[in-house]
N, C-alpha and C positions, 0 to 999 in steps of 0.2 A: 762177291757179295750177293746174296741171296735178294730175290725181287723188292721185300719190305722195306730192307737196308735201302737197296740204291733207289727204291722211289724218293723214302725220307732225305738223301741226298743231293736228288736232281730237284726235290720240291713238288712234287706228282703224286702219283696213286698208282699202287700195283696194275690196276684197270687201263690205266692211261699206258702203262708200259705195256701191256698186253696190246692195248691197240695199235702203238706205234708199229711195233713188231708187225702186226695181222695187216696194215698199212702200207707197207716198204719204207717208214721214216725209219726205224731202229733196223739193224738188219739183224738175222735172228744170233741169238747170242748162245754161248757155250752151254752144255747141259750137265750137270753132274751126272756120277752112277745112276743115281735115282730118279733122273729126267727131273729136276727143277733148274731155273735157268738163271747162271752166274754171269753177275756183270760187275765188269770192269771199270777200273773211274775213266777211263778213255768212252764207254758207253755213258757213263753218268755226264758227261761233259758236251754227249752229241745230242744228250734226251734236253740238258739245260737249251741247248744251240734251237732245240727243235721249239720247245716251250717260249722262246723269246720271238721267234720269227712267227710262231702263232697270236702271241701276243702284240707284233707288232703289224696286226691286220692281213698276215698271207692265209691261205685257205691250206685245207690237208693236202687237198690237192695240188697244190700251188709247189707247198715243201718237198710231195711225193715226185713233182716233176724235177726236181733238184736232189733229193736223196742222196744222188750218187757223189756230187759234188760237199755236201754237209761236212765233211773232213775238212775240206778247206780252209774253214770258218774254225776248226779248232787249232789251229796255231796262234802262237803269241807272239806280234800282234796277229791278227787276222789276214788274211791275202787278199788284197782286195783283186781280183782274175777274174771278176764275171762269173761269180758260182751262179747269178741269179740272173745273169744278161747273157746274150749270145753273140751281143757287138751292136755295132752301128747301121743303119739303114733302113730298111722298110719296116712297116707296121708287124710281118712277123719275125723280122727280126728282134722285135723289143724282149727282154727278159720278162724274168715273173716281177721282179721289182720294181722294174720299171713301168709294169703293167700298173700292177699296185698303187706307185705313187700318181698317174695319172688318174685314178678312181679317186684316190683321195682331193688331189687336186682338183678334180671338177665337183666333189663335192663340196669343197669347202667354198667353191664358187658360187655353187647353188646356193647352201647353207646363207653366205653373204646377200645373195640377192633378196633372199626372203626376210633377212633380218632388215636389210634396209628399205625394205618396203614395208614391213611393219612398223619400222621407226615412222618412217615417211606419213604411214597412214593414223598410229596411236599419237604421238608427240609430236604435232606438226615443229617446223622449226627445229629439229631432231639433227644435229649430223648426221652422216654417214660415215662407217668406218670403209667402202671402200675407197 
């Protein structure tokens, strides 16, 4: 399927698929006689994988450091092998997800402290949610 088709497939922009590619997240795909570039629903299904993991707060660079692993994630169900962790132990050992969830978690920490100090300070007698 020709670039238009499989954007409107994967839910993206020919652009977006040009960048995956220029990136290391897509890896470069067939070219017909004419050099325009056919993708596969096995490619439509790694660009969905890539779209969601951006969506769920990784960086390009985050995905590009995982790239190679991104197949993984396309079986049914999923493999859960550490496409995005390296194991257990020291701080570099942490994966990219795990990196991840610890950003979020100490923002949502943050986040907390300041709401509850607003409350504290606007609506004396206010709970706290933590």
């Amino acid at each position: 399927m020709r670039i238009g088709d499989a954007a409107a497939a994967a839910g993206t922009t020919p652009r977006a698929l040009r960048f995956y590619e220029e990136r290391g997240l897509l890896p470069p795909v067939a070219r017909s006689a004419t050099g325009q570039r056919q993708y596969g629903t096995r490619d439509i299904a790694r660009v969905r994988i890539i779209r969601e993991l951006l969506s769920l707060g990784l960086t390009v660079e985050d995905v590009h450091g995982c790239a190679d692993r991104l197949d993984l994630l396309l079986d049914a169900p999923p493999q859960r092998c550490g496409a995005f962790g390296t194991g257990e132990g020291s701080t570099e050992s942490l994966g990219v997800a795990e990196r991840r969830l610890a950003t979020r978690d100490a923002e949502i920490a943050r986040l907390t402290r300041l709401r509850d100090e607003l409350a504290a300070r606007v609506v004396p007698g206010r709970a706290t949610v933590s």
